[in-house]
C-alpha positions as CSV (number, residue, x, y, z in Angstrom):
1,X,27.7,62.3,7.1
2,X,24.6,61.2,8.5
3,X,22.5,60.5,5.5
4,X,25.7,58.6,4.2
5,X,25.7,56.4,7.7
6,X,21.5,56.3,7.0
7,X,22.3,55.2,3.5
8,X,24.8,52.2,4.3
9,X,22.2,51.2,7.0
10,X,19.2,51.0,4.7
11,X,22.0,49.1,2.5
12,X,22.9,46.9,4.9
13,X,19.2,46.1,5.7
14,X,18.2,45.6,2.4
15,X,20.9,43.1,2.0
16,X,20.2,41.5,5.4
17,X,16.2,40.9,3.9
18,X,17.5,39.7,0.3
19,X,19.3,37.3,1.9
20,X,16.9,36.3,4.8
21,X,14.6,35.9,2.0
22,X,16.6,33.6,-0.3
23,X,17.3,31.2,2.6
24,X,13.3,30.9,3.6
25,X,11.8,31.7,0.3
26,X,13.9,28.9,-1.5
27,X,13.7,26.1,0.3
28,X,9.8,26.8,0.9
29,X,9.0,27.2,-3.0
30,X,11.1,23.5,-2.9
31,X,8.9,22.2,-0.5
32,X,5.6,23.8,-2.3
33,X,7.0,21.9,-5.6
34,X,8.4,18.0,-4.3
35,X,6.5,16.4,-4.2
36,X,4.0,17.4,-6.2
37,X,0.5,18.0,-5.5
38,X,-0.9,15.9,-8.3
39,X,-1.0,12.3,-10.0
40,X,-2.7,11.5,-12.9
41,X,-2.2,7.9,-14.3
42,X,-2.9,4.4,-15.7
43,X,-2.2,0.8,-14.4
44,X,-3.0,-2.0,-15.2
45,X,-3.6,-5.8,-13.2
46,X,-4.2,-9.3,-13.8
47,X,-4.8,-12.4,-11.9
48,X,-4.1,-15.5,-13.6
49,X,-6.1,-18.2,-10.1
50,X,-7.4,-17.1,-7.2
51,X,-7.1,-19.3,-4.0
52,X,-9.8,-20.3,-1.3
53,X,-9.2,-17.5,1.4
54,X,-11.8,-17.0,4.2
55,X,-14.9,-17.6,2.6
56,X,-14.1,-17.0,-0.9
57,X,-15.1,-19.8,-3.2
58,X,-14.7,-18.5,-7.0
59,X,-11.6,-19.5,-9.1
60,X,-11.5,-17.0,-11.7
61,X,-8.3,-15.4,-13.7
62,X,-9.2,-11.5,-13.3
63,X,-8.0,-8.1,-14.8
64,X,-8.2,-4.2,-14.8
65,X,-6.9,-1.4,-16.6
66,X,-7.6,1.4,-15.1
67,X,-6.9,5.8,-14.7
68,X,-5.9,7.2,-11.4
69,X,-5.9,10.5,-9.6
70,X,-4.4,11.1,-6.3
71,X,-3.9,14.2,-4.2
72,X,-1.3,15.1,-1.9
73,X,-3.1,15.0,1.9
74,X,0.2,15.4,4.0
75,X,4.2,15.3,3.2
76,X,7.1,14.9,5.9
77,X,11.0,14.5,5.4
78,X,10.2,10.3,5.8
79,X,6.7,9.7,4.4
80,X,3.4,11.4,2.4
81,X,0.2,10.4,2.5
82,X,-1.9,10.8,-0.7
83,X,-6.0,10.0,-1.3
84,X,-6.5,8.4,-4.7
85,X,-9.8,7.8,-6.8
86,X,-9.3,4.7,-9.3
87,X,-12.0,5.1,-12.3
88,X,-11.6,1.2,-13.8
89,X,-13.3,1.3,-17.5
90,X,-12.2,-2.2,-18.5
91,X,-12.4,-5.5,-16.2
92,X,-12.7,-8.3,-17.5
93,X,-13.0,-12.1,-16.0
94,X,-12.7,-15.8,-17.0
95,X,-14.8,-17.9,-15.3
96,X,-16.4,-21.1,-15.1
97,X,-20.1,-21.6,-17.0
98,X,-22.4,-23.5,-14.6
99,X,-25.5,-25.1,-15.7
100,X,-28.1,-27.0,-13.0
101,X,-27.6,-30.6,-12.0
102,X,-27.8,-32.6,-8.4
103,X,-25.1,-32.9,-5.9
104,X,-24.5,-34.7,-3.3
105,X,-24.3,-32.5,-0.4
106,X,-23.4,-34.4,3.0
107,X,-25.1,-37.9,1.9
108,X,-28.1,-36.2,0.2
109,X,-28.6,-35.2,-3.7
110,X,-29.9,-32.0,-3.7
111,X,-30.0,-29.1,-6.9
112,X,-26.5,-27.2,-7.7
113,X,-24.5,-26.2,-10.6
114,X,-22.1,-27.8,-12.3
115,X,-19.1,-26.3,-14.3
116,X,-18.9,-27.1,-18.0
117,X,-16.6,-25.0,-19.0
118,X,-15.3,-21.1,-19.5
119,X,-16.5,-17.3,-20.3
120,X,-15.3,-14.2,-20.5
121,X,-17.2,-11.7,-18.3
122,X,-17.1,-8.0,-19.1
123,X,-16.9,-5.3,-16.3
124,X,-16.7,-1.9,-14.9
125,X,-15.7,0.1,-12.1
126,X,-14.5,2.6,-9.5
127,X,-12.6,2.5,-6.2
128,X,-13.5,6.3,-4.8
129,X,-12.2,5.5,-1.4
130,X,-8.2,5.2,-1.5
131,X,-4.8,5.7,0.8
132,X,-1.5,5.7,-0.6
133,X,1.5,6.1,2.2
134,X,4.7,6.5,0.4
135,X,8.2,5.6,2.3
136,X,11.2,8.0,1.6
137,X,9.8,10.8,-0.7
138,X,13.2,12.4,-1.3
139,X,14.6,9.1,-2.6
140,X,13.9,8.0,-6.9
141,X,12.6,4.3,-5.3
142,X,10.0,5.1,-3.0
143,X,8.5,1.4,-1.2
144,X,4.6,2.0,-0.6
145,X,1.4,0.7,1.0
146,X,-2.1,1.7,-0.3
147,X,-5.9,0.2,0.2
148,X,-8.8,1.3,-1.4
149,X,-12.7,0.2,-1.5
150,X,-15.2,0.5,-4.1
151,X,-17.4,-1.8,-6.8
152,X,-17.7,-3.5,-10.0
153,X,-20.8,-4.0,-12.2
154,X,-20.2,-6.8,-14.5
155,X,-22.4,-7.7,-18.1
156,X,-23.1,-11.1,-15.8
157,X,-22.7,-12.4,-12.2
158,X,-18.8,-12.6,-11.1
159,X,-17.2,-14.4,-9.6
160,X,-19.6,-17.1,-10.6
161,X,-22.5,-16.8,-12.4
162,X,-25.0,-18.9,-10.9
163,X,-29.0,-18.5,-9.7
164,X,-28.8,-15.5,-7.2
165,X,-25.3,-14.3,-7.6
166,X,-25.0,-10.8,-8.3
167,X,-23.8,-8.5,-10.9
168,X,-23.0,-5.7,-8.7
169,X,-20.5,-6.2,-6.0
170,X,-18.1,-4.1,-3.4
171,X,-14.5,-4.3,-4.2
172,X,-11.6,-3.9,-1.4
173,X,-7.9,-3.9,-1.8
174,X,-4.4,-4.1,-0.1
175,X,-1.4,-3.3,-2.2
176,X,2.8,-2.9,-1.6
177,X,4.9,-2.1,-4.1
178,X,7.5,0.2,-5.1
179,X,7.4,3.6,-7.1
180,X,10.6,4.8,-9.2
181,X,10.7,8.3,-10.2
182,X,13.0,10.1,-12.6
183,X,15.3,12.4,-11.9
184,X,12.7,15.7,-11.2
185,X,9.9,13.3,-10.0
186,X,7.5,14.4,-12.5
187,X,7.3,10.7,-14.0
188,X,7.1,7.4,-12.2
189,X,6.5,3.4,-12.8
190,X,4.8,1.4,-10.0
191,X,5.2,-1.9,-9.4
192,X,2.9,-3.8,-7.0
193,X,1.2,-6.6,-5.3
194,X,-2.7,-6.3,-4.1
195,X,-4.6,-8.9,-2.8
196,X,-8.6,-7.7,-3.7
197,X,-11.5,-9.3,-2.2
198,X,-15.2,-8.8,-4.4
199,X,-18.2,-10.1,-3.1
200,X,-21.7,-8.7,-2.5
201,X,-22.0,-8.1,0.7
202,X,-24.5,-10.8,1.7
203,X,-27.0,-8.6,-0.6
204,X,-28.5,-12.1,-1.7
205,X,-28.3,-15.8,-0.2
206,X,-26.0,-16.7,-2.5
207,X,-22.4,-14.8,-2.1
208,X,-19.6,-16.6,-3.5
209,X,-16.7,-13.7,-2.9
210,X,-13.3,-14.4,-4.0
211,X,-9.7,-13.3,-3.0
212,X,-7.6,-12.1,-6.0
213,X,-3.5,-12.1,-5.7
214,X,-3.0,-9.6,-8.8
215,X,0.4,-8.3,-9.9
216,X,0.0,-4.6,-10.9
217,X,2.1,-1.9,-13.1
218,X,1.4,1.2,-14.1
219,X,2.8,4.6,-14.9
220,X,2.2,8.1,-13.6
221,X,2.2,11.9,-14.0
222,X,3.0,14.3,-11.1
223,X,2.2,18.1,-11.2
């Protein structure tokens, strides 16, 4: 009678465990799994003017195509945070051909550049230092907000390619825009707005800068 009694209880545990187990175990593999750890992807911008904005002076039409990684830093019921690297193989910029001539500067001629016309300028880069705060993770359209910093080394001097304008230059963005996932969120296209600033940094006397309103798509990989 008593091993029976000791056999139901051991039963009775063992059931208790299984299903303790199911009710912690499942929803934690779930949380180890969305959203996922990973993103590997492509996007791509363009530019087609860029505005006066601070002290930016160049008026160029500018664009990327680029690859992405991004890693999972912290996820909550309402928002994740993710780090992204940006590797940006092709950029590419049309921009005004200067040659020297005199300007009147303020009353006085003095030496400048004038534009005579347009080139395409041939470029490279990577943006190693990036944030990515995703809105409503649980949700297929997911609103976001993401900044990044990095450079560019173009074939000549961006945004204008005059006498003591640099080839290599720092690159920092803003960007909102909207992610839609499928169904297991293992796919998504991204939509955006970023407004990047390059310039050099006031490596040389002569720093041009300019502000770029770029519209952005892309499509991504999540494991």
């Amino acid at each position: 009678m008593a091993v029976s009694r000791s056999l139901a209880a051991a039963r009775c545990c063992a059931i208790l465990v299984a299903a303790c187990a199911s009710v912690l175990v499942v929803p934690l593999a779930r949380a180890q799994q969305f959203p996922p750890n990973n993103e590997f992807g492509v996007w791509g911008a363009y530019s087609v003017n860029s505005p006066d904005v601070y002290t930016s002076q160049g008026h160029i039409q500018f664009g990327v195509a680029a690859f992405r990684y991004g890693r999972l830093l912290h996820k909550s019921p309402f928002y994740t945070v993710e780090y992204t690297v940006d590797v940006e193989p092709v950029e590419v910029s049309r921009a005004n051909v200067y040659e020297s001539c005199e300007v009147l500067y303020h009353g006085v001629v003095q030496p400048g550049s004038c534009a005579i016309g347009k080139q395409w300028i041939y470029a490279g880069g990577l943006s190693p230092f990036g944030w990515k705060l995703n809105f409503r993770p649980q949700r297929q359209w997911q609103p976001f907000a993401a900044c990044s910093g990095g450079f560019v080394m173009s074939q000549k001097a961006i945004p204008e390619d005059i006498p003591k304008a640099t080839r290599f230059n720092f690159t920092g963005e803003i960007q909102l825009g909207v992610e839609h996932f499928n169904r297991k969120r293992t796919r998504a296209w991204i939509f955006s707005y970023k407004l990047q600033h390059i310039s050099n940094g006031f490596r040389s006397s002569v720093n041009p800068g300019v502000d770029l309103n770029m519209l952005a798509v892309g499509y991504s990989f999540f494991k």
